[in-house]
ZADO-861943 format. One record per residue (C-alpha): residue in three letters; x, y, z. Coordinates in steps of 0.1 Angstrom, whole numbers, plus 5000, padded with zeros to 4 digits. Each point is the difference from the previous one (the first is absolute). Layout:
N
ALAXYZ/...
***
This chain:
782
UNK886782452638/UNK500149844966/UNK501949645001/UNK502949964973/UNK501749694987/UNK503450185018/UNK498149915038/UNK499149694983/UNK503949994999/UNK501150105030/UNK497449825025/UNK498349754982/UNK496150064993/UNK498649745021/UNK498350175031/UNK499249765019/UNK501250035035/UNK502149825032/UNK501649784979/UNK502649865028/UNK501849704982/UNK499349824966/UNK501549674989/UNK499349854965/UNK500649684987/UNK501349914964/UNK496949834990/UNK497550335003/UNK499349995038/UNK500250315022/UNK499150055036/UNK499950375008/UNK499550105040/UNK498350325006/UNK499750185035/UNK496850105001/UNK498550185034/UNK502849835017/UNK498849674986/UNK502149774973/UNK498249934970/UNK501249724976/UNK499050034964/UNK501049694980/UNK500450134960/UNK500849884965/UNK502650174978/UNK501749924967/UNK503749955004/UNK502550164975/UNK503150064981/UNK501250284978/UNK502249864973/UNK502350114974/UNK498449734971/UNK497049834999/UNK500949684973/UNK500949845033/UNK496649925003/UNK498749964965/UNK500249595005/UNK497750045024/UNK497550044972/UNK496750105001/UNK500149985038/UNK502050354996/UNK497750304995/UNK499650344997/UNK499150205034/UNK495949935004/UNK499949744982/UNK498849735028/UNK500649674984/UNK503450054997/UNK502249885029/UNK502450254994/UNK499250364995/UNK502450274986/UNK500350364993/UNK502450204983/UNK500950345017/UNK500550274978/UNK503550224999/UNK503349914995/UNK501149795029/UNK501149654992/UNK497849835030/UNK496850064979/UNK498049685003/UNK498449945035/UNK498449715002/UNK497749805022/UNK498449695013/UNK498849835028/UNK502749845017/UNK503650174996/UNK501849645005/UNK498049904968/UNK500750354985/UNK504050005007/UNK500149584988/UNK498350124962/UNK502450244996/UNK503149805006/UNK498949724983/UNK499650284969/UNK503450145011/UNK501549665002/UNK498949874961/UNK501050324987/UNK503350025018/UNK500649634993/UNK501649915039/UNK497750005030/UNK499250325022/UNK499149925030/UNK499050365015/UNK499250344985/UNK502950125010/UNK502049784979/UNK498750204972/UNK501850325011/UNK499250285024/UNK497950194982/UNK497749724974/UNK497449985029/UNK498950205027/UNK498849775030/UNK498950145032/UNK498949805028/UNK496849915002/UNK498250265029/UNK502350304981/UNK498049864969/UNK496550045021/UNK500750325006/UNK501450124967/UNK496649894983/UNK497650125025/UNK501650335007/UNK499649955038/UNK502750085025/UNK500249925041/UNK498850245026/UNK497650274981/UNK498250155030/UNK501749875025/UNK502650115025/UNK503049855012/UNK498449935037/UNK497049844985/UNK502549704991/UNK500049705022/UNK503449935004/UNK501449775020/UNK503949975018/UNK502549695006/UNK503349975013/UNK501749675001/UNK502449905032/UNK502049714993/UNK503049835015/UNK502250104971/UNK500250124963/UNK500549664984/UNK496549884990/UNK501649604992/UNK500849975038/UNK498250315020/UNK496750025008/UNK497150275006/UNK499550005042/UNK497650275002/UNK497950284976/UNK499150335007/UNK496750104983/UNK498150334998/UNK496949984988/UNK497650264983/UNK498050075029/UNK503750155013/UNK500149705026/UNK503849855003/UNK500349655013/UNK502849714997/UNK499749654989/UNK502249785017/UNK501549594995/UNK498649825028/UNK503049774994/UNK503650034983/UNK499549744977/UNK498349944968/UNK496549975008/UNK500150305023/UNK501450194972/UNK497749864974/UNK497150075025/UNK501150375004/UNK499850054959/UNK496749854999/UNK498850245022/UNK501150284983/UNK498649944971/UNK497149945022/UNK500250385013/UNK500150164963/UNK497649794988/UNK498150125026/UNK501150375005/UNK499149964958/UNK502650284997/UNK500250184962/UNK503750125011/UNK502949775014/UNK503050195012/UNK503549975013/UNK503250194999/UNK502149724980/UNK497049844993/UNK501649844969/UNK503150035009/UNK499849745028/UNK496749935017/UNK498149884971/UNK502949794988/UNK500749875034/UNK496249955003/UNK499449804967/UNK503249805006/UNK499049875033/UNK496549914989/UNK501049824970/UNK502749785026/UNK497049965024/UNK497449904979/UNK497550275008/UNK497850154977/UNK500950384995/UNK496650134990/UNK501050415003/UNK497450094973/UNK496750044993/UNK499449744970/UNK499849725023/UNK502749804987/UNK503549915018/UNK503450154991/UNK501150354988/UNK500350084960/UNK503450184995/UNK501450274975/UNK503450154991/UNK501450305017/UNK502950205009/UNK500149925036/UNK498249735016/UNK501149615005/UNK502449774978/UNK498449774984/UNK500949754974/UNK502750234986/UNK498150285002/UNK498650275023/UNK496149975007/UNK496950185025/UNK497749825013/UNK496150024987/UNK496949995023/UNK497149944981/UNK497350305013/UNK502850175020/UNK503050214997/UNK502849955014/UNK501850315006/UNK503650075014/UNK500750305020/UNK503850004984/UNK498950074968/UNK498550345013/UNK502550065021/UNK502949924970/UNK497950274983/UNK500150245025/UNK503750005006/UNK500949994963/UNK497850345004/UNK501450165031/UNK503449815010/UNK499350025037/UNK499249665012/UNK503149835022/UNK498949714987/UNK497449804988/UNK499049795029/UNK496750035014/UNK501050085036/UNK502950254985/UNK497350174978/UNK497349985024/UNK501850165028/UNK501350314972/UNK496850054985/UNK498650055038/UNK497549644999/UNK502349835026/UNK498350045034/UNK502450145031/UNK499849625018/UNK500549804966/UNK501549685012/UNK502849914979/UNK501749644996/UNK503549924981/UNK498549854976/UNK502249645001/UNK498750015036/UNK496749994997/UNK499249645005/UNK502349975030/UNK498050325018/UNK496749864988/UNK500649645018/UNK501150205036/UNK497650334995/UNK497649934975/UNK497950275011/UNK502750284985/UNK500349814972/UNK496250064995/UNK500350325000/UNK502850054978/UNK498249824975/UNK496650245005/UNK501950294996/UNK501349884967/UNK496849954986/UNK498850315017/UNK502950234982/UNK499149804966/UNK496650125001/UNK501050385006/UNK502849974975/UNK497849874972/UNK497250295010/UNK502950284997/UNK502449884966/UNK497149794983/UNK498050284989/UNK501150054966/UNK499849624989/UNK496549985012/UNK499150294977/UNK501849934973/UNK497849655000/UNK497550234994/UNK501050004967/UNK502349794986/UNK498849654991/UNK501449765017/UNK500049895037/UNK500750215027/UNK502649785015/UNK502250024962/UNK499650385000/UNK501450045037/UNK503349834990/UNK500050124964/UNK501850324984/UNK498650304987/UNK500949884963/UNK499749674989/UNK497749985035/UNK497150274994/UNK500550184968/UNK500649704977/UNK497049825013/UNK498150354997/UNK501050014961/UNK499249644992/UNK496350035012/UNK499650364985/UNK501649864961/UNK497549675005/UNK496850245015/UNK500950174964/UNK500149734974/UNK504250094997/UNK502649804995/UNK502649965021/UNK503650034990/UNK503049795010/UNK502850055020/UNK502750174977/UNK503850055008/UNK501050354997/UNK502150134968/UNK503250025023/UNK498850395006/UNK501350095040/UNK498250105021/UNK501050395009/UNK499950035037/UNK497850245025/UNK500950375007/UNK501950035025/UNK502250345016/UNK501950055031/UNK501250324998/UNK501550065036/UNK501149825025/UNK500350095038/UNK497850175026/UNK497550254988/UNK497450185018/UNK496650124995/UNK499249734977/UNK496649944979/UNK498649734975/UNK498350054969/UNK498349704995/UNK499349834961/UNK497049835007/UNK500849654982/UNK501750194968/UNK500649684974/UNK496249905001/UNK499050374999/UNK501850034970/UNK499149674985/UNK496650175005/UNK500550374989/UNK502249854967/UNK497849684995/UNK503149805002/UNK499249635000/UNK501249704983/UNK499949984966/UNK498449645000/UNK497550125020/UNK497450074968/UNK497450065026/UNK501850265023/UNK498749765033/UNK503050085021/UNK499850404996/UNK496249955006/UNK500549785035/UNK502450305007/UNK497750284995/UNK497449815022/UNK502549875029/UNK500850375006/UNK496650125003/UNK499549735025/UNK502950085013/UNK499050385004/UNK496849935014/UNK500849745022/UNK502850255016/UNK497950275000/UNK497649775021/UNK502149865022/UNK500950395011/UNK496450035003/UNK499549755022/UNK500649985040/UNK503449925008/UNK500249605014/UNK496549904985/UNK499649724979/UNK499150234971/UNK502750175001/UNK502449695002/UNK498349904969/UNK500350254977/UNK503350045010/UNK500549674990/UNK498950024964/UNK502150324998/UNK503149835009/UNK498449674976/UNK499350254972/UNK503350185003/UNK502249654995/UNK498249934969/UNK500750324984/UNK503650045012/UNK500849674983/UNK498750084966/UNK503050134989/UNK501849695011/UNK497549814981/UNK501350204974/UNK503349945002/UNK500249665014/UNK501349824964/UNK498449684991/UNK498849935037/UNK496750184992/UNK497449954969/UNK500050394991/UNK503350045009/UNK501550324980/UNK503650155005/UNK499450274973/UNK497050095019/UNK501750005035/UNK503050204987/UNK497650294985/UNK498850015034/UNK502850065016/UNK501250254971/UNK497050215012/UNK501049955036/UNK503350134998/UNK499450274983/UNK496750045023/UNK502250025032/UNK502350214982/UNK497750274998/UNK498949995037/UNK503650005012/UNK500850254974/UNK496950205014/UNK500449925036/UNK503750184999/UNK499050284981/UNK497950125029/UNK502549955020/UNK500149645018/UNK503349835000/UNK499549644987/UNK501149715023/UNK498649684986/UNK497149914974/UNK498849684981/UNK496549924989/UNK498249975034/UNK501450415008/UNK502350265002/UNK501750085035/UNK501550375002/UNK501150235025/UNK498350374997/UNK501450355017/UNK500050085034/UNK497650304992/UNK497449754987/UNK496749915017/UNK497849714992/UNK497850274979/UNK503049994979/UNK500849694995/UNK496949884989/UNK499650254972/UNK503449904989/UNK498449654996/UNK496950124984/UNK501350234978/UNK502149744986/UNK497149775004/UNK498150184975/UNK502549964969/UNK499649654999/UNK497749824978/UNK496549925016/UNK500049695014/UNK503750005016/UNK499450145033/UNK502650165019/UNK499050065036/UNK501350195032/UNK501049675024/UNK501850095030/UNK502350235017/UNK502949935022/UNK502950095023/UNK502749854985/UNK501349774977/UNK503049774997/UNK500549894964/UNK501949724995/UNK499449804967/UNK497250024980/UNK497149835013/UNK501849985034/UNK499650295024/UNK498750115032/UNK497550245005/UNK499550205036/UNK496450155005/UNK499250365014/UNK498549735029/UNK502749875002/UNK499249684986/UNK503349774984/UNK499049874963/UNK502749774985/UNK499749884969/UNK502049734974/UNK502249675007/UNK502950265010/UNK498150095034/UNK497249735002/UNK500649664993/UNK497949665013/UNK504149834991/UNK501850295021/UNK500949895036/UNK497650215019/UNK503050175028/UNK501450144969/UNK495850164988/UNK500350065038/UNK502750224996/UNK499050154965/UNK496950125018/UNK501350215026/UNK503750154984/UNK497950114972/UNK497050135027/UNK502450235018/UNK501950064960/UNK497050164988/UNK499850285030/UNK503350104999/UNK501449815028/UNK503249834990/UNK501349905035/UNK496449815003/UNK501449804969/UNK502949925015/UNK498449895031/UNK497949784983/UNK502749874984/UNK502149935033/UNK496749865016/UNK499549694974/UNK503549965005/UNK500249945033/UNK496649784996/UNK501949794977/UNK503649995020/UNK497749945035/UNK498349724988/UNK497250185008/UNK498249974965/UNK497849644995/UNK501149784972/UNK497050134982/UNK501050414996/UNK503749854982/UNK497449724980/UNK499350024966/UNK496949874981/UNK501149754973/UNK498349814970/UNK500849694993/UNK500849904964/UNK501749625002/UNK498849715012/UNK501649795029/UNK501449794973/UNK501150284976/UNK502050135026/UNK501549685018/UNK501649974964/UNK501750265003/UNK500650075033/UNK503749904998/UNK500650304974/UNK497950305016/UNK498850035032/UNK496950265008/UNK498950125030/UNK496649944996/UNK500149634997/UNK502549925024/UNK497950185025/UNK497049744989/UNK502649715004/UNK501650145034/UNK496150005007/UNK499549624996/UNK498250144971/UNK500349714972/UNK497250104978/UNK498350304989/UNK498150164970/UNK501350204968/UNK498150355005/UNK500249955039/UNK501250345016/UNK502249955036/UNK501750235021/UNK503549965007/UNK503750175015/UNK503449924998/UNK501549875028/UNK503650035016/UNK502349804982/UNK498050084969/UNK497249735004/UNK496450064994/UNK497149975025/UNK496150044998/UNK497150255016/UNK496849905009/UNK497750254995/UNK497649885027/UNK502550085028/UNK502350214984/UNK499950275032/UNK500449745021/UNK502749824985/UNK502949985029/UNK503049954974/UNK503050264995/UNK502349774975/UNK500150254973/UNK503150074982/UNK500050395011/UNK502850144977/UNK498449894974/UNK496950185008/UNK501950325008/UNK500750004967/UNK496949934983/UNK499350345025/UNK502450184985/UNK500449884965/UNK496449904992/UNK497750275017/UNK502350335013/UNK501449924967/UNK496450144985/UNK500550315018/UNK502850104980/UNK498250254977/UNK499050215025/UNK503550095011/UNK503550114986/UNK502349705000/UNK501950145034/UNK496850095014/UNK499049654997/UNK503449835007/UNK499450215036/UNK496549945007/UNK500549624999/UNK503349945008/UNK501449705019/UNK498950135039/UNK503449775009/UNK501950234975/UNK499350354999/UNK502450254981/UNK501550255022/UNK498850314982/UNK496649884988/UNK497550304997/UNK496950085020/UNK497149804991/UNK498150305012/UNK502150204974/UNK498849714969/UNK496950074980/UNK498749784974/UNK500350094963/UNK497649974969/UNK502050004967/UNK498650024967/UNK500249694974/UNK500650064965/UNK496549894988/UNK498450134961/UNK496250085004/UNK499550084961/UNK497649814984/UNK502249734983/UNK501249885032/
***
């Protein structure tokens, strides 16, 4: 196969292989580590740090010390990129401090006040990237070619310590898997500072010699690594976690990680990534919304890694078991690590092979977004692989942004239900139109596009191939999923205003001019032969067919339709099913001829919902889609009495919470507004925790608030719940999501007070559910 400058684009050009972390220095030094027969290989390199700037007289007073590209007496070397873009001069020497101090002492004489960093000049006069993104840029290399997930030596800690607050707490003991898949604990030989100080040291003893490429941790900087670098730096002990040689962890701004000096930063490891299992699994539920929360032990134990016998420990009384049993404590620590290591293998797939080709280190692209995260990195290196200038962040003319298609057309149960399924229609027709943005002189992003879904085909056309459960299978599954992210968010990228560089509303709204009118036609289509439309947005259309159909039937319905559209939109033949129950759009449940329960949207499935109330959801709408309207009411009857008995643990009437105000924020006003959430910390003892930090909580009787531990939420003894408040989250909050499917009495009867019934209520047996028909226009300016 002939190479083109467009794979240049989208994976870089450099083959060589195993590259497992890279760390560059601003003065031209690179260290690259390589897996290489299982080995690690160190290659120590030179490259030319660089800018891209939007004016070069910054520089002129540097003389004849400034040079064109080539010329090798000059210190500095430029070139200007051709195009239109206003970042047309990248320049280069050989240390980047020296680089960046030229031109603000330019900037500074011609602006007559001092600058004292680039981005005093404005956002868009310089583009700076750190210094290994540089490396990588320039050389066209990315991480992992050749190499599969397993092949990684990664390495799992867990910290115990006697308390969340790093000033006064300490670290007592440190689980620690290692790549071989051996699980140990490292434990103070005394509770005081030098046992403590002796137990770091010998962790970084273990991962220097473990020499893992891969550190991992649900949380990891969220807590441990904070906790960790705070207690070394009290201690005095040298935290040597990289592979450089020298003490300390480099840091970098991010959107979730530790406060530091007014600001919130992730730890850097020299020669090692440090990767943290939430991100994945944030991903994952943004994805799916079927998480109960985002604990390791509460998504463990859903995604099936928790093992039968996992011990589990209230997590404020972990110290106090590990001084009388520290043998359980042990092992609550191993399974942690344990579950970490499964978890990363199942939701870290896509990151590891999307590192395969966006330059920068793996650990950034695990916690970064599809946008500004992959595809603006992507269309930096392909503009500078091609001599193009690079154009500025612009605010958008005030044009809106028009919004997706989007039609319910009935609500209700229906039955014999099928999807048509619009395989990623905006990017299809960003490729079948060649709509991209109009500052985009090169057309990169509708070239990256046309290349992610061919990967994206083949790697799905592989992964079928391939025996279910084997590695290879796992892996091209992976880069399918990777490969579908990508593409899904170039529309975003589109229409995300001045947050991206080739941002382009006009562009985004043409696209979803063609959509519209694109699933116009199918539903048009789809009802002319006869199917009666339920729901339909840009993943699909749900409709209900005759009685008298067979699959044969449906799927040339699909297909027929399938063939008016243009080329590369494909409709396919997804799925049949039972029954439907059609609520809102985007939020319905689906019942499979198996028998299998699919609920989808905030309205059924919810990580914030109390989880008696999904409980409840699950079966009413079970027995709702066969027919069996006394089964409803049973249901309903049943989490009543759960909730009236006391029966139901203060987890099931719970509810998962994010917390947006600091301790202080909120002690301020505390005399105003009272929530629920942070009383339940105070009532707690609970003094201080983190912006961003997600609890689970319940209202008590008398209206107070009160906290869940995740790690012994099934055995947690208490029954103080306020429960008339919960029967009415019952009725109001989740039977009230029922209502579609009946006629107002009907549903006044089925859920009716069991302490009040009406005299002359009718049979449930006699009530069927409805599906009523929503005044919805499917021509093509809708």
């Amino acid at each position: 196969m002939v190479r083109t400058i467009e794979d240049d684009w989208l994976e870089g050009w450099d083959p060589t292989p195993a590259i497992v972390s890279v760390w560059a220095e601003p003065d031209g030094r690179a260290q690259v580590w390589r897996r290489v027969d299982g080995r690690l290989v160190r290659d120590d390199v030179r490259f030319r740090p660089w800018l891209v700037l939007d004016r070069l007289d910054d520089l002129e007073p540097l003389g004849p010390r400034l040079g064109r590209e080539g010329d090798h007496r000059a210190e500095v070397t430029y070139r200007e990129l051709a195009g239109p873009g206003a970042l047309r001069y990248l320049v280069r020497a050989a240390d980047l401090g020296a680089l960046t101090s030229a031109v603000l002492r330019g900037a500074s004489r011609r602006l007559g006040r001092t600058v004292s960093h680039l981005r005093d000049l404005g956002e868009d006069a310089a583009l700076a990237l750190p210094p290994d993104e540089q490396y990588l840029v320039a050389s066209g290399r990315t991480y992992f070619r050749d190499l599969g997930f397993d092949q990684l030596a990664r390495l799992q800690l867990d910290l115990e310590t006697t308390g969340l607050d790093a000033a006064r707490d300490r670290i007592f003991l440190i689980a620690v898997r290692t790549p071989d898949g051996a699980t140990r604990t490292l434990e103070a030989e005394a509770d005081d500072d030098a046992g403590e100080a002796a137990l770091i040291a010998r962790l970084v003893a273990t991962i220097a010699d473990a020499d893992p490429d891969v550190i991992e941790n649900h949380n990891l900087h969220g807590f441990d690594l904070p906790f960790l670098v705070e207690r070394a730096r009290r201690l005095g002990v040298p935290l040597t976690l990289g592979r450089t040689g020298g003490p300390g962890l480099r840091t970098r701004g991010a959107q979730r990680g530790a406060a530091l000096g007014g600001r919130t930063v992730r730890y850097l490891a020299p020669g090692r990534e440090l990767i943290d299992t939430m991100d994945a699994t944030l991903r994952h539920d943004f994805a799916t919304r079927e998480l109960p929360g985002h604990g390791l032990k509460a998504v463990a134990r859903h995604l099936g890694l928790a093992a039968d016998d996992r011990e589990l420990i209230r997590g404020d009384a972990i110290y106090a078991t590990y001084l009388r049993d520290p043998a359980r404590v042990r092992r609550y620590a191993a399974a942690d690590v344990e579950e970490v290591a499964g978890l990363a293998r199942l939701l870290g797939g896509a990151a590891f092979a999307l590192a395969r080709l966006v330059p920068r280190r793996y650990e950034r692209v695990a916690d970064a977004g599809a946008a500004t995260g992959v595809i603006d990195p992507l269309l930096v290196r392909a503009y500078l692989r091609s001599g193009a200038a690079l154009p500025t962040h612009a605010a958008g003319d005030g044009t809106p942004h028009s919004g997706a298609a989007l039609h319910l057309f009935a609500t209700g149960v229906a039955h014999r239900v099928i999807k048509a399924d619009v395989a990623s229609l905006y990017p299809s027709l960003m490729r079948q139109h060649r709509i991209g943005p109009a500052r985009d002189h090169l057309g990169a992003l509708l070239a990256l596009v046309d290349r992610l879904v061919d990967r994206r085909l083949d790697a799905k056309d592989r992964g079928k191939a391939a025996p279910p459960g084997s590695r290879a299978r796992a892996e091209h599954e992976a880069m399918s999923a990777a490969m579908k992210l990508v593409i899904n968010s170039a529309y975003g990228y589109l229409a995300a205003g001045g947050l991206t560089r080739f941002a382009d509303v006009h562009a985004a709204n043409q696209v979803t001019r063609h959509g519209r009118a694109t699933l116009a036609l199918i539903c048009r289509e789809l009802a002319a032969r006869g199917v009666r439309l339920l729901e339909a947005d840009t993943d699909g259309v749900y409709g209900a067919v005759p009685a008298h159909w067979a699959e044969a039937d449906e799927r040339r319905a699909v297909a027929e339709v399938a063939a008016l559209l243009p080329p590369r939109v494909r409709l396919e033949f997804e799925g049949r099913y039972a029954a439907m129950l059609s609520h809102e759009p985007k939020n319905y449940a689906l019942l499979g001829d198996d028998g299998a329960l699919t609920l989808r949207g905030v309205a059924f499935r919810s990580s914030r919902a109390e989880p008696f109330g999904e409980a409840f959801l699950r079966a009413a709408i079970a027995r709702l889609l066969v027919g069996d309207v006394p089964g409803v009411r049973a249901a309903y009857l049943a989490s009543v009495d759960a909730v009236r008995g006391l029966r139901a643990p203060p987890f099931d009437v719970s509810s998962l919470v994010r917390l947006s105000r600091s301790p202080d924020d909120y002690q301020a006003g505390r005399g105003e507004r009272r929530e629920l959430a942070y009383e339940a910390l105070l009532a707690a003892g609970r003094t201080t925790w983190r912006v961003g930090e997600r609890i689970r909580c319940y209202r008590t009787r008398g209206g107070g608030g009160a906290l869940v531990d995740l790690d012994r939420a099934a055995l947690d003894p208490r029954r103080d719940y306020d429960v008339e408040h919960y029967l009415r989250v019952l009725r109001d909050t989740f039977a009230a999501r029922l209502t579609r499917a009946f006629a107002p009495a009907d549903f006044a009867a089925v859920f009716a007070d069991p302490d009040q019934l009406e005299l002359f209520a009718r049979p449930l047996a006699a009530i069927a559910p409805v599906l009523t028909d929503v005044a919805t226009a499917i021509d093509a300016g809708a």
